[in-house]
C-alpha positions in Angstrom: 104.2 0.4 127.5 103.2 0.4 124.0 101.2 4.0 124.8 104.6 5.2 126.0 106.4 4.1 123.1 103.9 5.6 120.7 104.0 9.3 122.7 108.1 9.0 122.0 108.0 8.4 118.9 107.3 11.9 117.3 110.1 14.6 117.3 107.6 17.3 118.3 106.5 15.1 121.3 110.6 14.2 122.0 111.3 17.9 122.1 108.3 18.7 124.4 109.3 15.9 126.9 112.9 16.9 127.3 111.8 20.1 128.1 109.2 19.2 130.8 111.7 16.7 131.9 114.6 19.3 132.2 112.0 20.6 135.2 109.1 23.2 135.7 105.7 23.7 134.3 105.3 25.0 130.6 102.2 26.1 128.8 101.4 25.4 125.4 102.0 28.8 124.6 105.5 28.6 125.5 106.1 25.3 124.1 104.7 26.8 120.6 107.4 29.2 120.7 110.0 26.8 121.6 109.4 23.8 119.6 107.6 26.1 116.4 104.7 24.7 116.1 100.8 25.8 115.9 98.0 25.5 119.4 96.0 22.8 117.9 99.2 20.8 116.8 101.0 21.3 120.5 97.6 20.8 122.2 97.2 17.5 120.2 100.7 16.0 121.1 100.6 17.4 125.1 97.3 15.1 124.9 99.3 12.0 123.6 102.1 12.7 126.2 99.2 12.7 128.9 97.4 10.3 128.0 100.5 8.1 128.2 100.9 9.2 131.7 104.4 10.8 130.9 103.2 14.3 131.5 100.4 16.2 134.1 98.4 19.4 133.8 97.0 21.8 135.6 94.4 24.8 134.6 95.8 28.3 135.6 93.4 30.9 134.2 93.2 30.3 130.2 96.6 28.7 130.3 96.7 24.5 130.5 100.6 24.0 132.0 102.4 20.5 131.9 105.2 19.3 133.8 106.7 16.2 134.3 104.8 13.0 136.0 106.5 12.2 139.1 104.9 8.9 139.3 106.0 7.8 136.3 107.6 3.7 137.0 111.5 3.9 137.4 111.8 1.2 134.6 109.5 3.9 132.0 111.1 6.9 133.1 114.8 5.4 132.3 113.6 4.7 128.9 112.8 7.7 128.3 115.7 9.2 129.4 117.8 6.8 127.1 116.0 7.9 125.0 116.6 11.6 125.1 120.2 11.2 126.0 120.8 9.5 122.7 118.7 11.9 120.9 120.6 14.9 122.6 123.9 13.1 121.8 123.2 12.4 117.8 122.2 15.8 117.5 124.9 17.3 118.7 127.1 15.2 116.5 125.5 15.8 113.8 125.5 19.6 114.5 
């Protein structure tokens, strides 16, 4: 638990996991763009996110993509949608 609580706490790491969670693979490359931040700075926060076991990846050619763990517990994964939700939600009244 405490590892998953740690890989949430960052924005960057936020950002990246609603994105996997939305659905489909993403490579770093793609979440650089999205999120505006450097290789070595996205690869180190994909590794947090996996090593929490909130995130998977898979070689394709130079390209390391991540998608969403399906195995993640129930209890975990509604967390981190609570999580998100309120983040989404404060956001947008803020905005």
């Amino acid at each position: 638990m405490q590892d998953i609580l740690i890989a949430i706490s960052d924005a960057t790491r936020r950002a990246a996991l609603a994105l996997l969670w939305a659905g489909g693979e993403h490579c770093v490359c793609e979440l650089m763009a999205r999120l505006d931040a450097s290789q070595s700075r996205m690869s180190r926060h994909m590794k947090v996110l996996r090593a929490a076991g909130l995130v998977l990846d898979r070689r394709d050619a130079q390209w390391v993509r991540y998608r969403r763990n399906p195995d993640v517990a129930p209890e975990f994964a509604a967390v981190i949608d609570a999580v998100l939700t309120a983040e989404f939600n404060l956001e947008r009244k803020v905005a």
